[in-house]
N, C-alpha and C positions, 0 to 999 in steps of 0.2 A: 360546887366544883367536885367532881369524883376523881376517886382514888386513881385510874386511868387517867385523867387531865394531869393532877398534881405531879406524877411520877415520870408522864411525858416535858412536863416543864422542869423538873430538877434535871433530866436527863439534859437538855439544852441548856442551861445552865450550865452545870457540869463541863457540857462540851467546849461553851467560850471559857470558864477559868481555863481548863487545861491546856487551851492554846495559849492564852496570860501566861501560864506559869507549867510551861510543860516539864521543868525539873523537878515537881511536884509530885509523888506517889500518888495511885490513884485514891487507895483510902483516903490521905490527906483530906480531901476534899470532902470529906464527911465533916470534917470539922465545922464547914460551911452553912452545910445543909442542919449542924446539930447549934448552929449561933455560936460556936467559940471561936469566937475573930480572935483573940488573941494567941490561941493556940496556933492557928492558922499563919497567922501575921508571923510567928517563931517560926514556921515553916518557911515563911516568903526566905527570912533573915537568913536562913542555914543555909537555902537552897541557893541564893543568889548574892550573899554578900551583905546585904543590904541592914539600915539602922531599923531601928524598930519603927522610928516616926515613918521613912518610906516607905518599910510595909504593911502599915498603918493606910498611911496616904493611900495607897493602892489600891488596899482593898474598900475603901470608899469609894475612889473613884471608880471603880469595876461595878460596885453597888451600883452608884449613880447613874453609870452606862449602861446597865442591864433592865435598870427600873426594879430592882430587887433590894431596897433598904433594908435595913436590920428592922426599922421598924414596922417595916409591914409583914414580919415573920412571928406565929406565935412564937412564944419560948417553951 
């Protein structure tokens, strides 16, 4: 996969969180793309109310929905 492919698909990516979670700064989402769900997941909390475990849940199931696991990302 080249660096055009990769950068096309974060960009999509990108696109579905931010409609997920459009109270979200756009850096935020860096978080994502750098694997710190938990920093991330702080952000869901602030941004919407929410316990940690929801925005926990969340962002798995976003994972799950996108076909984008933590685990198929290097670290």
């Amino acid at each position: 996969m080249n660096k055009d492919t990769i950068e096309g698909n974060w960009e999509q990516l990108k696109g579905k969180a931010k409609q997920q979670w459009a109270k979200i700064g756009d850096t935020d989402f860096e978080l994502l793309a750098k694997g710190k769900r938990q920093e991330f997941a702080g952000k869901i909390q602030e941004a919407y109310g929410k316990t940690k475990e929801a925005a926990e849940n969340e962002i798995s199931e976003f994972e799950k929905n996108c076909g984008c696991s933590s685990s198929d990302r290097a670290a």
